[in-house]
N, C-alpha and C positions, 0 to 999 in steps of 0.2 A: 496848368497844362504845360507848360515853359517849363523847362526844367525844376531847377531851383524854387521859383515862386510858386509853383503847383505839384509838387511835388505832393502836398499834405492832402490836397482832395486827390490825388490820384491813389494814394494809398489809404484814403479813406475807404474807397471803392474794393483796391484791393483786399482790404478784413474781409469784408462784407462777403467779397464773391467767395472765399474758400470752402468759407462758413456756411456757405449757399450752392453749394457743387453738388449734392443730391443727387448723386447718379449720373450729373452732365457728363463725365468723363465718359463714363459708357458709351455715351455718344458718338464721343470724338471730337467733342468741344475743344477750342482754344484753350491752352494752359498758360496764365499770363505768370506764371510762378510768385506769386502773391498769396500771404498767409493771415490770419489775423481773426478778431473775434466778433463779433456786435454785441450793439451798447443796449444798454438796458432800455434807451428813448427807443429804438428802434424793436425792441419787443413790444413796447407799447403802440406803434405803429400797426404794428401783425395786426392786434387785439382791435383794430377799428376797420380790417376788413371786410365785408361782406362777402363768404361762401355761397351761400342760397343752396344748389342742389348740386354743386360742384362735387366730384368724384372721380377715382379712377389716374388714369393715366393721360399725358397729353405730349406730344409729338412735333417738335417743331425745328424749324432751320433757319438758317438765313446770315443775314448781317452778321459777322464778325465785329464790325466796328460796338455794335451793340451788346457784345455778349458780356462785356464786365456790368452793364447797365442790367440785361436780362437776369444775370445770375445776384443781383443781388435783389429785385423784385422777387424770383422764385425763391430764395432762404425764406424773405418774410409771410409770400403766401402761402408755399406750405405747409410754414410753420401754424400758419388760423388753418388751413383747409385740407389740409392732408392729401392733397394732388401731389402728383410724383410732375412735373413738366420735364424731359427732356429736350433741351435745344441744343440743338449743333450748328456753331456759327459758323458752317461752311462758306460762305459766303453770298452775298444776294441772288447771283445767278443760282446757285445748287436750292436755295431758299424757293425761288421761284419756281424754280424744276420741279420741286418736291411740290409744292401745293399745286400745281397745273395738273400735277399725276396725280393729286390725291393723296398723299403720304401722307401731307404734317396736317395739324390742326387749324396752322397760321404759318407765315413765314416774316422773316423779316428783312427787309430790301433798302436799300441808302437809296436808288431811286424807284419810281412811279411805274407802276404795268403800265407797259406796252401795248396799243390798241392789239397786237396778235397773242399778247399774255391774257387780257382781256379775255378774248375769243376763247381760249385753252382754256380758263377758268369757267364758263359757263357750261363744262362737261363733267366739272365735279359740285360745280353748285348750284343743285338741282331748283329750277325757275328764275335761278338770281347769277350773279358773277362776281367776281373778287375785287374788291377796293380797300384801297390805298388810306388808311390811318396815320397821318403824321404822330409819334409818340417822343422821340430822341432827339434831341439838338447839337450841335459839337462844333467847334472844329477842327479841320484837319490838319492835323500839326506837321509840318515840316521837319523832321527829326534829321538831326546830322549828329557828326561823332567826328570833332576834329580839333585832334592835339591843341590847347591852348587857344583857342577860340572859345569864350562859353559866350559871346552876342554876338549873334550873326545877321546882316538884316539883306534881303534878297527881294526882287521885284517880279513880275509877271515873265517879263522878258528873259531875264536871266535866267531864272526858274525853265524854263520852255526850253532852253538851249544847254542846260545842265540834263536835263532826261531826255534832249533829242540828239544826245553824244556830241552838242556843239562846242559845248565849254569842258573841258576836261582835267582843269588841274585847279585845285584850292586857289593857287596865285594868281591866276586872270584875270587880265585887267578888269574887266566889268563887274567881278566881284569885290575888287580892289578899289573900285569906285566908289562902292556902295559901303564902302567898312575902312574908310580912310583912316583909324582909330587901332585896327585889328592887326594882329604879324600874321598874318598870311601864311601857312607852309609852304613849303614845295612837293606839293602830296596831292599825286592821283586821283580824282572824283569818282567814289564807286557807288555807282545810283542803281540804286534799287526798287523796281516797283512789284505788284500784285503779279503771281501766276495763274492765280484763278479770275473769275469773273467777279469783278468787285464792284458793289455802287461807289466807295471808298474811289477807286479809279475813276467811276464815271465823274464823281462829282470834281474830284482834284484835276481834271481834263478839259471841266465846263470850264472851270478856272479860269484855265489857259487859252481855252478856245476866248472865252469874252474877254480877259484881259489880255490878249497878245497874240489875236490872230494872225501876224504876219510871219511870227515865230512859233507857232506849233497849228502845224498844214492839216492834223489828224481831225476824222469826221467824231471822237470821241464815242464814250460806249463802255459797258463794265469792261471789255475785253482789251488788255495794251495794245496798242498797237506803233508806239513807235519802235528802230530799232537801237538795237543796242543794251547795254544796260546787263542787270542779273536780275534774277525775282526770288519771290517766296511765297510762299503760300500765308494767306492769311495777316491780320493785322500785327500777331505775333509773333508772324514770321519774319516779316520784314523789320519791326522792331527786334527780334532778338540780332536777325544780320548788321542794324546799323551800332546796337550795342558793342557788337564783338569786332565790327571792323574799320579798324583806322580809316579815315575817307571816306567814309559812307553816308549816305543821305536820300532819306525816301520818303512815305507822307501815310500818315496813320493816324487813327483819331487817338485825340489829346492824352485819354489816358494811360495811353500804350510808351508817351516819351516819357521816360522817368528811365533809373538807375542807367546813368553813362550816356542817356541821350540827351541834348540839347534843342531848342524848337526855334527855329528862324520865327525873326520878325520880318512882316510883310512891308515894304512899300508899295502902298496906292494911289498916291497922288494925294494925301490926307496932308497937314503939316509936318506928322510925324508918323515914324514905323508903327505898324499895330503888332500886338502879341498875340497868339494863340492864347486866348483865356476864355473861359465861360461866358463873361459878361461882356469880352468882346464879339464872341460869337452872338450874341443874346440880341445885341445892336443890330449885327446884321440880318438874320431870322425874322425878328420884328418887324423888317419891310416887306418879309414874304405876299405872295397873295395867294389865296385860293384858286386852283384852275382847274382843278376836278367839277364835273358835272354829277349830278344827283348826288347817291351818298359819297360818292370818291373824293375825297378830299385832299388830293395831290395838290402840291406847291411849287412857285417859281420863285426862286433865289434868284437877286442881282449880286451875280460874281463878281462883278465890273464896278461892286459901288467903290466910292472912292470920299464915304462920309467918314466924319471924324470918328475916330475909334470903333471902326466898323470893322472886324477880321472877314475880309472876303471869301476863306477857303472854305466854307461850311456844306457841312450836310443834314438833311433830316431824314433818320432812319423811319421808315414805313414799316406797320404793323400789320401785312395782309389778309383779310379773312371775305367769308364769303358773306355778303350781305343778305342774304336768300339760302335757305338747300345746305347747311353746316347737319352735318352727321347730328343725328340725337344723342349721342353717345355720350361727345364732347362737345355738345354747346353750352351747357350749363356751366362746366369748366372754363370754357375759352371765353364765354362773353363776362365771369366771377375777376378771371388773369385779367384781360384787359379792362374791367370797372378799375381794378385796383392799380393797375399803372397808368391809367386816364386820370386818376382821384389826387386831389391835392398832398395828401399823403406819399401815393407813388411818384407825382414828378419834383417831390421834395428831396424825394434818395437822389437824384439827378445832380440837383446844384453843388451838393458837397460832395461829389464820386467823379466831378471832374466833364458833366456832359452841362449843356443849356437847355432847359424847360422850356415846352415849348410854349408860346405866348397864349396867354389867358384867352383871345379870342376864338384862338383858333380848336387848344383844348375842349371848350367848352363844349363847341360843335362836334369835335371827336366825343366826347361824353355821350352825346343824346341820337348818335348814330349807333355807338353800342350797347343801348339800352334796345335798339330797334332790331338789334341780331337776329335771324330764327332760322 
């Protein structure tokens, strides 16, 4: 996920997704401009699907952050099942929209419904309401793009004050503290965050809020709210802006930093910087706990750990469906999709494509909640 060093699962991901675009585009899917083939294991993969009575078409939105993860799940179920999925990762909020209104089949969210999302869902899911599937792990990588720097290491503080228009040029001192090692330009800081409503935001804000409350004042939430700054839309949007512009520095999950971006290493109070990797994310996630009630299996992330080789910025993309009241149409579809990215299989495409599997205990429990769909 680091540039250089992750590069190869990032573009592992990449083959996968192009080859697995199936109509996303129609959608209006993210285009992370990544091309490439899959492997003959991963045909073999298809072939240990389970279909059942899977059919037809299937509708869905959400997370960005998860769409190179989604689009390589849908090549390989299709491929067994002959379901057409379109998802458009407009983003968590648009995701959530669209299932509250009944449009998609599922959505997918970086965070948890809202006890008033909640509410909105028990009108399209007739006896039952929508919860929260932990399915995606990652984290969110700090991407910058600046001349002759390729290790940059940055802390909570600093970070907060870089996106709250505080610190404003490459060579400030506080940055210069932290990269005594580094030549520093005399270049502009051009910080870019989400224009739409992002979990990708919500979660890079918790960040801030529990690491550095004294420097970032914001009550946090998909929606930015500090001022200042430029945006884009979407995870590939703001990774194509930090690609193309000198100075630039924004926060996207892992597998969006690659060609010309760089990914800061965090300081936490640890002995030493963590990196944006899989397996440091993997450390941090594992502390999760469960804080959903009945089938809702939403999680609480410590932003604020400060253990060894722990990457603090993570997020876990949720898979929304209705536990109760899913249309006839598409249940047999949506509960076949998510068997097979619950399935050790599906969160095996995970590890090499650049995201963190979610931890065996918690999978597990996702398993036998959607065997219980109806």
């Amino acid at each position: 996920m680091k540039l250089q060093r992750m590069n190869r699962r990032a573009l592992t991901l990449g083959a996968l997704a192009v080859s697995g675009a199936l109509a996303l585009t129609a959608c209006g899917s993210d285009d992370t401009g990544t091309s490439g083939n899959s492997s003959a294991g991963s045909t073999a993969a298809a072939g240990n699907i389970k279909c059942d009575d899977a059919k037809g078409q299937l509708l869905a939105d959400g997370s960005s952050a998860q769409k190179n993860a989604i689009d390589a799940w849908v090549k390989q179920f299709s491929a067994a099942c002959g379901v057409q999925i379109n998802y458009k990762g407009g983003g968590s909020g648009a995701g959530v929209t669209a299932f509250t209104q009944g449009q998609v089949a599922f959505a997918g969210s970086d965070s948890a419904l809202k006890p008033e999302e909640v509410t909105a869902s028990k009108k399209v899911c007739t006896g039952g309401q929508g919860i929260d599937l932990p399915m995606v792990g990652g984290p969110i990588a700090v991407g910058y793009n600046v001349p002759g720097v390729d290790n940059l290491v940055l802390d909570a503080a600093t970070l907060a004050k870089i996106f709250d228009s505080k610190i404003t040029n490459w060579n400030d001192a506080a940055i210069a503290k932290l990269n005594p090692d580094a030549k520093l330009p005399d270049l502009k800081i051009q910080a870019f965050h989400r224009s739409d409503e992002s979990g990708t935001t919500d979660n890079f804000t918790k960040y801030l809020i529990a690491s550095s409350p004294a420097n970032w004042k914001y009550s946090g939430g998909k929606a930015w709210q500090a001022k200042g700054g430029q945006s884009a839309s979407g995870s590939s949007g703001v990774a194509q802006q930090v690609k193309q512009t000198s100075g630039a520095i924004s926060y996207m999950e892992l597998s969006y930093a690659k060609d010309g971006i760089n990914a800061v290493s965090i300081d936490t109070g640890a002995s030493a910087p963590v990196e944006a990797t899989v397996d440091n994310a993997t450390k941090a996630i594992a502390a999760a706990k469960v804080v959903g009630t009945g089938k809702d299996l939403s999680l609480d992330l410590d932003y604020a750990t400060k253990a060894e080789g722990a990457y603090p910025i993570t997020l876990v993309t949720y898979e929304i469906v209705c536990d109760k009241g899913n249309k006839a149409d598409t249940l047999p579809a949506t509960k076949a999709f998510l068997r097979y990215i619950a399935s050790e299989d599906g969160q095996g495409v995970l590890a090499d494509s650049g995201y963190a599997p979610i931890p065996d205990d918690i999978i597990t429990k996702v398993r036998t909640t959607i065997e219980g769909l109806s």
